[in-house]
N, C-alpha and C positions, 0 to 999 in steps of 0.2 A: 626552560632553562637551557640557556647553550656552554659545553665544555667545549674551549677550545684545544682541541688536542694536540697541537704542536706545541701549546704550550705547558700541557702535561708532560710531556715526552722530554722536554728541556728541563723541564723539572726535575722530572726522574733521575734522569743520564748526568745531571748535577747531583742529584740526592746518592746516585753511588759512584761516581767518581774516585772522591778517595775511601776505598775502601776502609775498612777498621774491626779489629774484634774486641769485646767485652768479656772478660771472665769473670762473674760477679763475687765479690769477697761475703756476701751474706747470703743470705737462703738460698733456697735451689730455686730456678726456674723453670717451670715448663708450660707449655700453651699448647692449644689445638685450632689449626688455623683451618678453615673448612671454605671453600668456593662450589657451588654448586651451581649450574648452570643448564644442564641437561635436563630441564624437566618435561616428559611427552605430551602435556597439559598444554603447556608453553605454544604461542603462536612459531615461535620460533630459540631456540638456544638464548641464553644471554650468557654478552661475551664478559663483560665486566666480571662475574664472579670469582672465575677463575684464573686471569688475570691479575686482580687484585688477593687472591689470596697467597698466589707467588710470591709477589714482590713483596707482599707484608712478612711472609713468613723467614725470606734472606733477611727483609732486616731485624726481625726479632732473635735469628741465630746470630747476627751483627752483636744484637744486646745482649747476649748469655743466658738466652732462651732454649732449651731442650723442646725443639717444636716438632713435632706433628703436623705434618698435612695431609689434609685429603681432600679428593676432588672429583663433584658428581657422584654424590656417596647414596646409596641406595639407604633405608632406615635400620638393615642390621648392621652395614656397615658402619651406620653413623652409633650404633648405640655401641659397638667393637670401638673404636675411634674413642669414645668418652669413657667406656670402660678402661683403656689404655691412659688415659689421660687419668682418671682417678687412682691407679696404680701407680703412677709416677709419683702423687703428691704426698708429700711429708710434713707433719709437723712444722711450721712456721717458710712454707714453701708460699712461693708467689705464683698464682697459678692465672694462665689467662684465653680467655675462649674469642677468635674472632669468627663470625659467622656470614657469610653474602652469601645471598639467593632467596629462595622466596621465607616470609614468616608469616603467621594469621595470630591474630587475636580472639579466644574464645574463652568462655567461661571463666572470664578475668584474669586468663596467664596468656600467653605469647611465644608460642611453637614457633619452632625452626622447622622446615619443612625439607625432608629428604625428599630425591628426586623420583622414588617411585613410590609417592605418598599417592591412596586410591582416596580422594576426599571428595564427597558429593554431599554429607553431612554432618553441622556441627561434630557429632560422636565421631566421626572421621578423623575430627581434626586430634584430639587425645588418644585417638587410638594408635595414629599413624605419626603425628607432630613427637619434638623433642620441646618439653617444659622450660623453657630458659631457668625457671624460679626452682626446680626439680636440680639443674646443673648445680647451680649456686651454690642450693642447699647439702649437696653431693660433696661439694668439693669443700664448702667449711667442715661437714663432718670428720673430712679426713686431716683436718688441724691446716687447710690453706689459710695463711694470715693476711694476703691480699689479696681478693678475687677483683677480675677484670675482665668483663665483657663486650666487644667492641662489636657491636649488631646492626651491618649492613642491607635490613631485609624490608626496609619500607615499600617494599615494590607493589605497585598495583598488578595481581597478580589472578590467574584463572580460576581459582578452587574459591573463592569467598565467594563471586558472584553468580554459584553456583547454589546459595543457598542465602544469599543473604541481597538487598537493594544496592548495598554501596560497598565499597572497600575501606577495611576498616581500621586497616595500618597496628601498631602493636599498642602494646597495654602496657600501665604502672607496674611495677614489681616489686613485691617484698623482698628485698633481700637480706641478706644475713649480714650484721657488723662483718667490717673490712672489707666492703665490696665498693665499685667502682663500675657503674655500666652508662654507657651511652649507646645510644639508637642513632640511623642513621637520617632521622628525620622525626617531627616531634611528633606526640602522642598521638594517635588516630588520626594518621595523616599518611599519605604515602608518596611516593615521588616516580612520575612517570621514566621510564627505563627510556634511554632514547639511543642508546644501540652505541654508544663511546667503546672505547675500549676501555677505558677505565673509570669507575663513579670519581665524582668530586667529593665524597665524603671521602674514602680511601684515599684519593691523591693528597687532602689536604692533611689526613691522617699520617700518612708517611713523611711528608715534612717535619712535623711538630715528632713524633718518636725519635726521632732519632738525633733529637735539639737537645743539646749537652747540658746537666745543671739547672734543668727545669723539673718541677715534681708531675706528677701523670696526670694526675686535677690539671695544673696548668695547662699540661701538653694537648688534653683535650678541650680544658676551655679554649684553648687559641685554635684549634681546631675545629671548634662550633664557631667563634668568630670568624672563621676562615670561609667554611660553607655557608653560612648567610651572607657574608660580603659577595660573593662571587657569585649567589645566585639572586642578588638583589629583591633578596629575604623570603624566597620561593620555598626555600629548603631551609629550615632550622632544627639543628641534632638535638636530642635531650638528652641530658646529663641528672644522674643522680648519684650521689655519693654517700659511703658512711666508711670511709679512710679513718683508722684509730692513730696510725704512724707513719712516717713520710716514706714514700716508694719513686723514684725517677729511675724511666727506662734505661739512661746513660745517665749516671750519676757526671758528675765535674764543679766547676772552678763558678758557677750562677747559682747553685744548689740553696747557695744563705741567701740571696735575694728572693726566694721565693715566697716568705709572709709578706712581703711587699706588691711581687710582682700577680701573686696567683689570686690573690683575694678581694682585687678590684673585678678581674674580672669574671672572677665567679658568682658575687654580688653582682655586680651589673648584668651578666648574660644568663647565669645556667638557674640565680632562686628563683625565677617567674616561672618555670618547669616541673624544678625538682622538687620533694617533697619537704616540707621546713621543718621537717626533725627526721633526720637519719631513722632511729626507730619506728618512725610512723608509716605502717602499710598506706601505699598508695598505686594499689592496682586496678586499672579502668578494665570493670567486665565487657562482654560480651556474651549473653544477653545482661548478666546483674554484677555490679563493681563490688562484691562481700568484699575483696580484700582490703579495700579501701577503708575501711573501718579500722580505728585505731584507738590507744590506749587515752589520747582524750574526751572520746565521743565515747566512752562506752558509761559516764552517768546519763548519759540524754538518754543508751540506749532502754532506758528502764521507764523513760518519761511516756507518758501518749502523748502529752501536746509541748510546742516549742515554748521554753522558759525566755526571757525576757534575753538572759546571755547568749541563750544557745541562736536567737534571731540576731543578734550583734556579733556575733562569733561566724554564723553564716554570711551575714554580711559584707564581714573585712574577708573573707574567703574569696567572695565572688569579685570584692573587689582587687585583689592580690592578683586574680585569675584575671583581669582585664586585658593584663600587658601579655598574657601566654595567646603565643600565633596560633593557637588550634583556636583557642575561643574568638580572636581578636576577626579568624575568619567567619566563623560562624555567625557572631553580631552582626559581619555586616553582610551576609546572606541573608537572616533575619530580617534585618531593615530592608533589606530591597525586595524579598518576597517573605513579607509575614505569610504566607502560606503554605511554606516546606517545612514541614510536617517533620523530614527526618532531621533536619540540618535542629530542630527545636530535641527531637530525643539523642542527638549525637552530642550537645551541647548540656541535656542533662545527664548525659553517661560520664561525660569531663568533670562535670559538677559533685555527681556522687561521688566518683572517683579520687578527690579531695577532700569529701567531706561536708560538701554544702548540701544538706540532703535534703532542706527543705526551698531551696532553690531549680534543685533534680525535683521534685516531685512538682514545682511550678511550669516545668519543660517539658515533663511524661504529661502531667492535665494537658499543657497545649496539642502536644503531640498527637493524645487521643479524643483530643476534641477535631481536628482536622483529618483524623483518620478512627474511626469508632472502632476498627478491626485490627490494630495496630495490638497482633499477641507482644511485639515484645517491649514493648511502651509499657504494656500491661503487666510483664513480668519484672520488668524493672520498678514499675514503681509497689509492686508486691514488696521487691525485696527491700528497697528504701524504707518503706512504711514500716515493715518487720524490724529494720537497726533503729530507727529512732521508738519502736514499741506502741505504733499504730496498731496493733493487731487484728482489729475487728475488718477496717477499711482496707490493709493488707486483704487479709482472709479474700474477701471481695471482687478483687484485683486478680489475685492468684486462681480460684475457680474460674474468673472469665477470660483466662488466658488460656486455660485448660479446656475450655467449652471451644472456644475459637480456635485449639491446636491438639487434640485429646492427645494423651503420652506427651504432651511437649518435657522433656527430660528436665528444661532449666527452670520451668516453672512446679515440677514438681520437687525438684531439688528446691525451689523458694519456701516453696507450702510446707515443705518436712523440717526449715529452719524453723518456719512462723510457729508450727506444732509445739516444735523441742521446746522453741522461746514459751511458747504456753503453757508447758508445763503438759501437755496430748504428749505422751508420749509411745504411746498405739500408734494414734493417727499418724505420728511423726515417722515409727520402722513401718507402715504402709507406705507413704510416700517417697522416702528413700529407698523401697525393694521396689515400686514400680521403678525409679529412675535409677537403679541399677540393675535391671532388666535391661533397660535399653542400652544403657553403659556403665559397665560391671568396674570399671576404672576410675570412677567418676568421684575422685578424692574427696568434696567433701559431704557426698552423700553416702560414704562408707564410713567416715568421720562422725556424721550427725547421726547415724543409725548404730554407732558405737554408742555415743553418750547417750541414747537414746534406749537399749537393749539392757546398759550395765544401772541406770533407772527403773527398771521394770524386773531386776535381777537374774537376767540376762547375760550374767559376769563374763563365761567365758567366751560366748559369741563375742559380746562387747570388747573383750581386750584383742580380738581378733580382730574385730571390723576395724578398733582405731590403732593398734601395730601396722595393718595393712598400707591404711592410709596415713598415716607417720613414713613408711618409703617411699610411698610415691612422693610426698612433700612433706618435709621436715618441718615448714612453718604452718603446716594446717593447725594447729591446737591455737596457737599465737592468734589466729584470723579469728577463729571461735569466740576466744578470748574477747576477742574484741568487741565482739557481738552480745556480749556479757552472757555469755550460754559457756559454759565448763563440765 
């Protein structure tokens, strides 16, 4: 993908031209605009981040934004920076986070990575990573009524393939009603850095913010059309939304054309992406997608085998998923080497991720038919088989992930759901104490060793384990929930 940067630069130098301020007549605003580029990991600095988080953040003080920036933020600084930021917000405030530099996907949520994160494994990455799904949940508690996360971080990056075959770009997100987030590139995908001074997803970003009379759905759909046009479909952003009431960065005189102008193209571009009911968890794990699990799948979760709907209901899933570029690329990897092995469990991480669990569990069989030693094929289709209430054939999966990676943390986090689900609730606080041994952070295996403890009467441990894990992440009970485990 080539930016041409003169004609970025022309853009710009047009885009502030004439100056302007915004004093907003309703809520407060405030944002934390973050560029990070100084990582020592790093073959080299990247200049993009902090570049673009300049120029984003003049013009969000343009729109009557009380912004925050920081730049090349070490991890205390960045958790001082969001603690600042959740102090600002008030009751029916518009609160909005944008973040460039590097992000990882793990454990089915999607860390921002400060620049002196020491990561070399998975547990690295929770230890030292900021939760995007943790900000979210942060900023609705504190009464924000439009969150907005604008996530510049698809970067193919040092620290993943450090422990993992391939790069694995970011994951779906639970987020909280009244949020708004877009990625700078679609689900498990990443986009190679090629040293510009400024990314195309920002340049085309700054256009559309600061377009009078459009609502921010819009601003960003024409923004995702913007970066697939230009990169002749190399790069396409993900959009999800669950907006209750209308929010435009620069309100004006287009504002009432916008059930016209924003809903074509939010049907036509951003539903192949984003999740088709605002409330439905739809976050792609790393090793296992639990959050993907949502309030319509949780009578299958009580089934062992697929009922006649839940295959027709898979179905139109997979086929919905046709049109989305992560899949659309993978097919046709597939078709030209049915032999990769990953490109078939990356494709059922996408699957579960949405919901088609027994089309993921047709991707994990291939996967570990072409690779027998394939722990985390194996942990994934652990955790699959456990949502839809395979438990035996689970059980199976999760031991032989465990034999082939002893301590693997994600698979024992699998085994202590499968336990809970079964009704073991022994086995269950064994399985969740070894895998908080190895990481004592590890949201929901302090969560499933609550409900797990306050079962076995256990009480006050239990309302400790899951208090604990209610801060870390305020939508952990929601995800449970959904796994029909309470």
């Amino acid at each position: 993908m080539n930016i041409r940067l003169g004609l970025v630069v022309v853009l710009l130098a047009a885009l502030f031209a004439t100056p302007y301020s915004f004093a907003a007549d309703g809520p407060a605003r405030v944002a934390l605009v973050i560029g990070n580029g100084k990582y020592p990991d790093a073959d080299k600095p990247l200049k993009q981040p902090t570049n673009d988080a300049r120029l984003l953040a003049e013009e969000l003080k343009r729109a009557g934004f009380d912004v925050d920036l920081g730049e090349d933020l070490s991890g205390d600084a960045m958790r001082r920076a969001f603690d600042r930021l959740y102090q600002r917000v008030k009751p029916g405030s518009v609160a909005l986070v944008f973040f460039s530099g590097f992000g990882i996907q793990s454990g089915r949520q999607s860390y921002l990575v400060p620049v002196d994160a020491q990561i070399w494994t998975e547990p690295d990455v929770r230890r030292d990573g900021i939760a995007l799904e943790t900000v979210l949940g942060e900023l609705n508690s504190r009464g924000a009524s439009v969150k907005i996360a604008l996530i510049d971080a698809s970067r193919r990056n040092p620290f993943e393939r450090r422990f993992r075959s391939f790069s694995a770009g970011l994951a779906p997100i639970i987020a909280p009603g009244g949020s708004l987030v877009m990625y700078a590139a679609a689900l498990s995908s990443v986009v190679t850095d090629r040293g510009d001074e400024h990314s195309l997803f920002a340049s085309e970003l700054l256009k559309e913010v600061r377009a009078p009379g459009i609502s921010a759905e819009e601003a960003l759909n024409r923004t995702r059309l913007g970066v697939t046009r230009a990169s002749r479909g190399e790069q396409v952003p993900w959009i999800s939304s669950s907006l209750a009431e209308e929010f435009s960065f620069v309100p004006g005189a287009k504002a009432a054309d916008k059930p016209v102008e924003a809903k074509p193209a939010a049907a036509a571009v951003a539903a192949p992406q984003a999740a088709p009911e605002p409330e439905k968890p739809a976050e792609q794990p790393k090793p296992a997608p639990k959050a993907s699990a949502a309030p319509a799948q949780t009578a299958a979760d009580q089934r062992p085998t697929p009922a006649p709907g839940e295959r027709r209901d898979d179905d139109k899933l997979v086929l919905a998923l046709a049109s989305d570029p992560t899949v659309k690329s993978l097919n046709a990897r597939i078709a030209e080497r049915p032999s990769d092995g990953n490109s078939y469990y990356r494709r059922g991480q996408v699957y579960a991720s949405k919901g088609a669990y027994r089309s993921a569990i047709k991707d994990f069989d291939e996967a570990i038919r072409l690779n027998p030693k394939d722990v985390e094929a194996y942990n994934n289709r652990c955790w699959v088989r456990t949502v839809i209430g395979e438990l035996e054939p689970a059980l199976a999966d999760c031991n032989q992930a465990l034999q082939l990676r002893p301590n693997f943390v994600d698979a024992l986090d699998s085994r202590g759901l499968l336990h809970l689900k079964g009704g073991r609730d022994k086995a269950a606080i064994a399985d969740f104490d070894a895998a908080l041994k190895v990481n004592p952070r590890l949201t929901s295996s302090l969560y499933g060793r609550g409900l797990a403890r306050k079962r076995t009467g256990l009480t006050s441990e239990g309302d400790i384990d899951l208090t604990t894990a209610k801060n870390l992440d305020p939508n952990i009970g929601k995800e449970f929930a959904g796994y029909g485990v309470r």
